[in-house]
C-alpha positions as CSV (number, residue, x, y, z in Angstrom):
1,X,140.1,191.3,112.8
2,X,142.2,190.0,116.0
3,X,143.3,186.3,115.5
4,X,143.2,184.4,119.0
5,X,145.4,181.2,120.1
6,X,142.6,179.6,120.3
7,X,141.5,179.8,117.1
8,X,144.9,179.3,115.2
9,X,144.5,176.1,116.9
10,X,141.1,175.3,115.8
11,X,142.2,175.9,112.6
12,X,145.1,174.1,112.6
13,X,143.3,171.1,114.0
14,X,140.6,171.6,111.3
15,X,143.2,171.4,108.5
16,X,142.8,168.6,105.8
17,X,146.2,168.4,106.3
18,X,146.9,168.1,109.7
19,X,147.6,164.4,111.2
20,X,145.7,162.9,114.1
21,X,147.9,161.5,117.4
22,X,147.4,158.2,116.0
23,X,148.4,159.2,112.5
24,X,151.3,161.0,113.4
25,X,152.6,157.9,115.8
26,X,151.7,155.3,113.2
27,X,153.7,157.6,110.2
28,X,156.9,158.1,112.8
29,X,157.2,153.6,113.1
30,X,156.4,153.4,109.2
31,X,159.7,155.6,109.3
32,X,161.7,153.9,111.6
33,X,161.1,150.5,109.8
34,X,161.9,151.7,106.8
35,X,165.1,153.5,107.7
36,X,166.3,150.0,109.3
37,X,165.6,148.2,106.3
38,X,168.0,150.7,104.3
39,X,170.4,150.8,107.1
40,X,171.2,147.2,108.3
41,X,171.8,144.0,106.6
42,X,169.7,141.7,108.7
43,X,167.1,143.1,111.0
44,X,164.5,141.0,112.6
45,X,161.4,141.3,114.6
46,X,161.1,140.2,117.9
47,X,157.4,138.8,118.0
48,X,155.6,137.3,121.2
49,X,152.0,137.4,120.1
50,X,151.5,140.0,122.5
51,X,149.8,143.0,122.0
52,X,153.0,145.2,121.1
53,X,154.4,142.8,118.9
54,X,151.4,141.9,117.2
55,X,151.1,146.1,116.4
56,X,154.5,145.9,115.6
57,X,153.9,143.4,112.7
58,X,150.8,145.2,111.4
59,X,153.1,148.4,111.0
60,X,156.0,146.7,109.4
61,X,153.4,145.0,106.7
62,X,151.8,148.3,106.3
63,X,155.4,150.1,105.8
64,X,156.4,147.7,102.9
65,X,153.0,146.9,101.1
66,X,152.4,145.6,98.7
67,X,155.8,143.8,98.7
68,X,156.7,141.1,101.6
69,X,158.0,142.6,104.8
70,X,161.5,142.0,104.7
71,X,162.2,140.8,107.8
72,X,162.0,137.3,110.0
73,X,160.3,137.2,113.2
74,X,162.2,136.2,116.5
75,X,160.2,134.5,119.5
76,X,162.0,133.4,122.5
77,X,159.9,130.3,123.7
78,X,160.0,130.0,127.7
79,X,158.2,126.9,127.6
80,X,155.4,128.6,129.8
81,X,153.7,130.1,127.3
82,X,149.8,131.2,127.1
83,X,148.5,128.5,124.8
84,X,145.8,131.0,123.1
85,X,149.1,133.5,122.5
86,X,151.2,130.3,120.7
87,X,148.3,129.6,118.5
88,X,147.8,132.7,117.3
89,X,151.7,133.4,116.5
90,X,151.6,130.3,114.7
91,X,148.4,130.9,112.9
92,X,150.0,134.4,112.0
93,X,153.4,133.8,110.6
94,X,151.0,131.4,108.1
95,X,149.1,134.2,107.3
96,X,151.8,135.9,106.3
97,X,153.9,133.7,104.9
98,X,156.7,134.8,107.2
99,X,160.0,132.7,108.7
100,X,160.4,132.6,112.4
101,X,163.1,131.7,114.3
102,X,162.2,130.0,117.8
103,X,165.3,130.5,120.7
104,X,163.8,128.0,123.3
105,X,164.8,128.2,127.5
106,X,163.7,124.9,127.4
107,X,166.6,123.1,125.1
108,X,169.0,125.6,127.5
109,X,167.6,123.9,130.3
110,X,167.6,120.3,129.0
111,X,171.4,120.3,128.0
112,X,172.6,121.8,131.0
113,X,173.5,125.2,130.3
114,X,170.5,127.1,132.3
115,X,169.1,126.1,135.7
116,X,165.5,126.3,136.5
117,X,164.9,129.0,139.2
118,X,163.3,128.5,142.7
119,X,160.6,130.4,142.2
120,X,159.9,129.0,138.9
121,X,159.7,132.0,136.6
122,X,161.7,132.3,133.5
123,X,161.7,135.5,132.6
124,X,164.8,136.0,133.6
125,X,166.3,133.0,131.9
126,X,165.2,134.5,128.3
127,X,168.9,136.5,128.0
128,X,171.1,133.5,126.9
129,X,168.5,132.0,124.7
130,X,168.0,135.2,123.2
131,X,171.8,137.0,122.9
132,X,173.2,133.6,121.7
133,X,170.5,133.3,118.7
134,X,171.2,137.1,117.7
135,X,175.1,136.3,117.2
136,X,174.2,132.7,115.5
137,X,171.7,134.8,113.2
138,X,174.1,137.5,112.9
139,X,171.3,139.8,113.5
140,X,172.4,143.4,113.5
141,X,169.3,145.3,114.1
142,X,166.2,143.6,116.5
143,X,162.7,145.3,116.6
144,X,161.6,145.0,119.9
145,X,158.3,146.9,121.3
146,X,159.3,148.3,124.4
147,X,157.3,151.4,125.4
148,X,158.9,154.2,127.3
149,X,155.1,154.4,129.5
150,X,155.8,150.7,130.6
151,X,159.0,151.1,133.3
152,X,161.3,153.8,134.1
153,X,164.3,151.1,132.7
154,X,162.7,151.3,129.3
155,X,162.2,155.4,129.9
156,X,165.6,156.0,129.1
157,X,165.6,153.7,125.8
158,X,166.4,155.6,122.5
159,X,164.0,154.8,119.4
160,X,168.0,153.0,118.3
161,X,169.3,151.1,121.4
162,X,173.1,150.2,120.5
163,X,174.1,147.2,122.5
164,X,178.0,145.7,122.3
165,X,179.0,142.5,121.2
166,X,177.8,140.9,124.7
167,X,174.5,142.5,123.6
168,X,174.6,144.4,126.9
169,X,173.2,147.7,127.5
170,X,175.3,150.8,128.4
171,X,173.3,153.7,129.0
172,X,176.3,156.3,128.8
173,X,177.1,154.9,124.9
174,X,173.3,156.1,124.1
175,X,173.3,158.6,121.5
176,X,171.1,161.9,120.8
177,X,168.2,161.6,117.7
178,X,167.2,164.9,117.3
179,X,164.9,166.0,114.8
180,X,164.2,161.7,114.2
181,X,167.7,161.3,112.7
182,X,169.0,157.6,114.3
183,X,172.4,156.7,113.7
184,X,172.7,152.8,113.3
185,X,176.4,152.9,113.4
186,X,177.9,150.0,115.0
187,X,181.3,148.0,115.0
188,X,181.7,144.2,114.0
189,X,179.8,142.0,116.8
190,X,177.2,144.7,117.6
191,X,173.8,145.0,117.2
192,X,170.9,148.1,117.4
193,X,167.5,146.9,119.2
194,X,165.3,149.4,117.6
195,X,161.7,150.4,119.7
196,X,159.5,151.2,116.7
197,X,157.0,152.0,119.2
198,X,159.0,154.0,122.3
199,X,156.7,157.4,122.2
200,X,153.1,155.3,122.4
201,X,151.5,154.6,125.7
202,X,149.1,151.8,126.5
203,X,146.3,153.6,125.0
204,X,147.7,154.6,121.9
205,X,148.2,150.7,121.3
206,X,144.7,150.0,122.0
207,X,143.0,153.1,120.1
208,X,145.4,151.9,116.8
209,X,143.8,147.9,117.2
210,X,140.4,149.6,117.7
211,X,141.0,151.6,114.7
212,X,142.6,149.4,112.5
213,X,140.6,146.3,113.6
214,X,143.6,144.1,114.4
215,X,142.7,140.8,115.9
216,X,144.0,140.0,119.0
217,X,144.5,136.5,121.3
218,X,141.2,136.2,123.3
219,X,143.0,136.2,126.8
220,X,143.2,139.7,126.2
221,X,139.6,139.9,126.9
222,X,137.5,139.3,129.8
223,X,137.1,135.4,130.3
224,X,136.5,133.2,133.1
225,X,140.1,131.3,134.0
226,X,141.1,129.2,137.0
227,X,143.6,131.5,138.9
228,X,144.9,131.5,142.5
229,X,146.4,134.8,143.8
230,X,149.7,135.4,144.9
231,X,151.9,138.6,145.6
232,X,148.7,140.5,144.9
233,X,148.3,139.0,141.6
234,X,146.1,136.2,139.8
235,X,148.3,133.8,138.3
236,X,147.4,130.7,136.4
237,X,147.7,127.7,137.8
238,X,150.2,125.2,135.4
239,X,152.9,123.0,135.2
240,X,155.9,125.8,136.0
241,X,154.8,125.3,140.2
242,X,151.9,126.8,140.6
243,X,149.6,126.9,142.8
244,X,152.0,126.1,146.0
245,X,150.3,124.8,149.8
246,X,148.0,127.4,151.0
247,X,147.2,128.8,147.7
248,X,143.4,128.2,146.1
249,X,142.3,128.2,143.0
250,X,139.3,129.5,142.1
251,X,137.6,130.5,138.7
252,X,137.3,134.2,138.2
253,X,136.3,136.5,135.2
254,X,139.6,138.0,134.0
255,X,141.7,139.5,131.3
256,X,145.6,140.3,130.9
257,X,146.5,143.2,130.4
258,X,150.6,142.2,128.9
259,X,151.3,139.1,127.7
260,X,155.1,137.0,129.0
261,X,155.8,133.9,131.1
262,X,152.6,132.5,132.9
263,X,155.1,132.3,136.0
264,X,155.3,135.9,136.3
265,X,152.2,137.4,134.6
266,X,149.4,138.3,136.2
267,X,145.6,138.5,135.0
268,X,143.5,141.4,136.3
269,X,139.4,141.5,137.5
270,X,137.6,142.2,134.3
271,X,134.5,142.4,132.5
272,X,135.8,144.1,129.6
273,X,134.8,141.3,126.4
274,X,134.9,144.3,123.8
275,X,138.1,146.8,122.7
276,X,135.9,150.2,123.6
277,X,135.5,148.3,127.2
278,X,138.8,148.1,127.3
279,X,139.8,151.0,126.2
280,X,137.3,152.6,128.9
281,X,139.1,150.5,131.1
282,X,143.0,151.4,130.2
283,X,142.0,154.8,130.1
284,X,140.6,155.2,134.0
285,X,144.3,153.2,135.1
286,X,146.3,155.0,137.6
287,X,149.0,151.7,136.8
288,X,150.6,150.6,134.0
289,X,150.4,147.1,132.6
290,X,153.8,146.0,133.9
291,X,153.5,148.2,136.9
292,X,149.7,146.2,137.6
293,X,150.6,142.6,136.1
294,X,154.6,141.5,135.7
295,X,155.9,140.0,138.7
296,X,159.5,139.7,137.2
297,X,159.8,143.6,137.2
298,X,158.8,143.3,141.0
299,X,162.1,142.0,142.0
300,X,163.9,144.7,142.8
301,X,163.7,148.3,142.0
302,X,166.1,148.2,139.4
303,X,165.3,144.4,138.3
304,X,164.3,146.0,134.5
305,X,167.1,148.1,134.0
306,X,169.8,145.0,135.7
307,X,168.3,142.7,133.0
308,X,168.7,145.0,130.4
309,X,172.6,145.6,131.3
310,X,172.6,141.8,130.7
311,X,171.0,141.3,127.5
312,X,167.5,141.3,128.1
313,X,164.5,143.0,125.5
């Protein structure tokens, strides 16, 4: 009998042994976090309460159960945070009985050592902040969850990101990892951002919460919120300068699709209240979320990759 393509495929599919997509992505980050914890002396993850981060943490705790994940958590705190996404990071590091370490724009800005910008945002302003509590920390390794679907910037990422003692970025200093072998080598001063999640899109995040039923903030669903639009996006009106003359605010039903700065993040039209309308939703995109929703990436064409140079996630 003539075996087809087709069905060594159906077989192989079929296979008790084989791994689904989700299996096989989840099983490469349970790697990746344990290979920094036998590599580097003090790792930590960087955790928003955001959707990436918050995967992040369940993969970490899944990598190390039963035992503690041995790691703190990192949150730089622009001061114009979602409320709902504080809360819950708060309400989670209790959970979990975990340490987090808070780098605040805000003290920067009160003592004179950052500026508020024009336009308000401070995105941008996140670098010092964040650099300057990596070298107090002495943080050699920082889990960040970057995705290489988000921005062409963030394309060219390795799973291990070395950055020099300036925690800048040099793309030419990347180094291969073939065959899922990372080398954490680095000199006295440096640190390795490691992107536990770099080979998952936007779906994949929102199939593995679906699957694994991992609670999210509610602005992540569809909700009615008092926006005004600007630069083709709904922004919420607050206390960072927004809405300006000639801008209305009306109340809309919306969601957010990525989680930063309510300066700079927008809120997309949305009746999706439940993860599979989300996911229905997500998965009929033609944009993705930082594409549809950040206005700090807007800039300039290379405004991801310039920040990066500098320090940034």
């Amino acid at each position: 009998m003539t075996t087809t393509v087709a069905d060594v495929s159906e077989e192989g599919t079929d296979s008790p042994y084989a791994l689904s997509h989700l299996d096989a992505l989840e099983s490469e980050a349970v790697h990746i976090f344990r290979e920094v914890a036998g590599e580097f002396e003090r790792p930590v993850i960087l955790f928003s309460g955001g959707k990436d981060s918050i995967v992040m943490l369940h993969l970490a705790l899944k990598a190390f159960a039963p035992a503690a994940v041995p790691f703190s958590l990192l949150h730089v705190d622009t001061g114009h945070n979602f409320p709902e996404v504080l809360e819950y990071r708060d309400r989670t590091v209790k959970k979990h009985g975990l340490r987090l370490h808070v780098a605040s724009v805000q003290d920067y800005i009160d003592r004179g050592a950052l500026k508020e910008r024009p336009d308000g945002t401070r995105n941008p302003l996140q670098t010092v902040p964040l650099t300057e509590k990596i070298q107090a920390e002495r943080f050699d390794a920082v889990f960040g969850g970057g995705r290489r679907d988000e921005e062409k910037a963030r394309a060219k990422e390795r799973v291990f990101s070395l950055r020099d003692e300036f925690s800048q970025w040099d793309p030419r200093r990347q180094r291969p990892e073939l065959w899922n072998l990372y080398n954490g080598r680095h000199a006295a001063g440096e640190h390795v951002r490691v992107f536990p999640l770099s080979n998952w899109t936007e779906l994949d995040v929102w199939q593995y919460i679906a699957r694994e039923g991992i609670e999210l903030p509610e602005i992540y669903f569809a909700h009615e919120r008092e926006v005004f639009q600007r630069a083709g996006m709904w922004l919420t009106a607050g206390e960072w300068g927004g809405p300006k003359d000639g801008e209305t605010v009306e109340t809309r039903l919306v969601r957010y699709r990525t989680v930063g700065d309510m300066s700079c993040t927008g809120a997309v039209d949305s009746d999706a209240t439940t993860l599979d309308a989300v996911i229905t939703e997500i998965a009929a995109s033609r944009l993705t979320e930082r594409g549809a929703t950040r206005a700090d990436d807007k800039m300039s064409e290379a405004a991801m990759e310039d920040r990066k140079r500098e320090g940034y996630f």
